[in-house]
N, C-alpha and C positions, 0 to 999 in steps of 0.2 A: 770821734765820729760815731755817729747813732743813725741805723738801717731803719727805715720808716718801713711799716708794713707793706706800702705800695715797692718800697726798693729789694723787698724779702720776693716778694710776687712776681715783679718784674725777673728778677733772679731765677727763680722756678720758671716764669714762662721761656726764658734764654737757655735752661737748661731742657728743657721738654723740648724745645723744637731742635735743642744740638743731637738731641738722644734718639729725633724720630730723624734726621739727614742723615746720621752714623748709619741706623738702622735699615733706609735705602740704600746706602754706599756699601752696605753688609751684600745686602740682597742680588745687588748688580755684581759685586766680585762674583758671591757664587756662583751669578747663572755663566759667567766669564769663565769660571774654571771648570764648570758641568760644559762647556763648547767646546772647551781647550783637551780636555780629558774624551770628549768624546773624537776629538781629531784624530789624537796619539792611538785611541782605540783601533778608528777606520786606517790610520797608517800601520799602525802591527797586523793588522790582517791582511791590508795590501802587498808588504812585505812578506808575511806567510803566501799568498797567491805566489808571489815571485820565486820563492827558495823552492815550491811546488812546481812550475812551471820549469826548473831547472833542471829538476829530478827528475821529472819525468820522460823525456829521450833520452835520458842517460841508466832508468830502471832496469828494462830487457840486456839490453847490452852489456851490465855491469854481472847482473849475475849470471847470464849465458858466459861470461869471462869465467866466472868461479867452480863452472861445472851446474850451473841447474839450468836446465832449459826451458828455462821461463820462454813464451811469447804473443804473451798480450798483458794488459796493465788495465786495470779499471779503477778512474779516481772516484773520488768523493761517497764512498759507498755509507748508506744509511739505512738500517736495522732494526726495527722495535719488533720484540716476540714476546711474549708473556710478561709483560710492564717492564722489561728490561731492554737498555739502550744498548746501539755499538755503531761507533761513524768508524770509519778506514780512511785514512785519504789517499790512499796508491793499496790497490789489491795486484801483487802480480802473479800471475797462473801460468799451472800448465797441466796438465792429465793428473802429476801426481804430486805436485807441489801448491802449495798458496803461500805467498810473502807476502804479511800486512806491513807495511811501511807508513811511520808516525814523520808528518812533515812539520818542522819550527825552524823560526828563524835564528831562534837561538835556542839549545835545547839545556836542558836542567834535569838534575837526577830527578825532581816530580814526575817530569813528562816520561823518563825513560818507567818510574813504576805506574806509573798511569796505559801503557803501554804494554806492559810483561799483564794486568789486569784484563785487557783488552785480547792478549794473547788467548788467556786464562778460559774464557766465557764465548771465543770465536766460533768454535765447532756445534756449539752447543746452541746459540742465535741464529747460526747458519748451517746448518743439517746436510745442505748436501754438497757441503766441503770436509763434511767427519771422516772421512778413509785420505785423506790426503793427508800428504806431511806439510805442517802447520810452521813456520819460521818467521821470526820477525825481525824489522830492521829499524833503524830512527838517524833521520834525513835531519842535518840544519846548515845553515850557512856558518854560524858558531857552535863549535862545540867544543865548552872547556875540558882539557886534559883530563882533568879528576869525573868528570862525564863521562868521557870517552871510554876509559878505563871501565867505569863502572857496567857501561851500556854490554861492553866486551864479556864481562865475567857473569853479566846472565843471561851472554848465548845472544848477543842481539847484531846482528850484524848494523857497522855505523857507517854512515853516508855522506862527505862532509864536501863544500867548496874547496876547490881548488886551483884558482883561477879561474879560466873559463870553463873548467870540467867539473865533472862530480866523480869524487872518487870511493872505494870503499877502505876505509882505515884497517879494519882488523887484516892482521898478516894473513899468508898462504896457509898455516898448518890450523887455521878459525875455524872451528866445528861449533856449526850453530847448537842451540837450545830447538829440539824438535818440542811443537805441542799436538 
């Protein structure tokens, strides 16, 4: 059997139109998984609103239980001074206290050093909390063991679900990390 140049041609035009339908079927997955990825985006945020919204009547309360007389809470705090950034999502006060509290839905050793950073540069974005004792904490609905642990040994006090409460993990004898 011998390919006639029109059978070579035809060949190539069946392969050109297979190669441009793939290359739309390509096109449309993506924008499929660019929809799909941005869903999971908008639900992990929704979810962080939530584990936030949980925290927060339970903030005053928890460390007025520990001996600091916190009483008022300010969320969502946002910062820029000398091209440098700082968001808080739960500031709790008092005359001589400030707790920045980092809120996720699941938290990870990143977030807790992303967080001791945030500690680090507080006083100095925000000037007229520098005579105040500086402590910080890290809120999530999950927080793995080997986190926990971690969040502990540098002074963080941790925040975690517990049923329908929020409670504070580190035991009675916890002496935060002052900054």
């Amino acid at each position: 059997m011998t390919a006639t140049i029109e059978d070579i041609r035809a060949i190539l035009k069946q392969l050109a139109q297979s190669q441009q339908e793939l290359s739309q079927a390509q096109k449309e997955t993506d924008k499929q998984i660019n929809r799909v990825s941005q869903q999971i985006g908008e639900l992990g945020n929704r979810l962080g609103e939530f584990v936030e919204w949980q925290v927060r009547p339970a903030v005053v309360r928890l460390f007025q239980e520990r001996g600091i007389d916190v009483h008022e809470f300010h969320p969502g705090i946002s910062v820029k001074r000398d091209n440098e950034g700082l968001e808080i999502d739960l500031l709790v006060v008092n005359d001589t206290d400030a707790i920045l509290v980092e809120v996720k839905s699941k938290l990870t050793q990143r977030d807790v050093d992303e967080h001791l950073q945030r500690l680090a540069k507080f006083k100095r974005l925000m000037p007229r909390f520098r005579d105040v004792k500086a402590l910080g904490a890290v809120a999530a609905m999950i927080v793995p063991n080997e986190v926990a642990s971690y969040a502990c040994r540098q002074g963080l006090f941790v925040l975690v679900q517990s049923g329908e409460n929020v409670i504070i993990l580190n035991d009675a004898e916890f002496t935060p990390q002052v900054w």
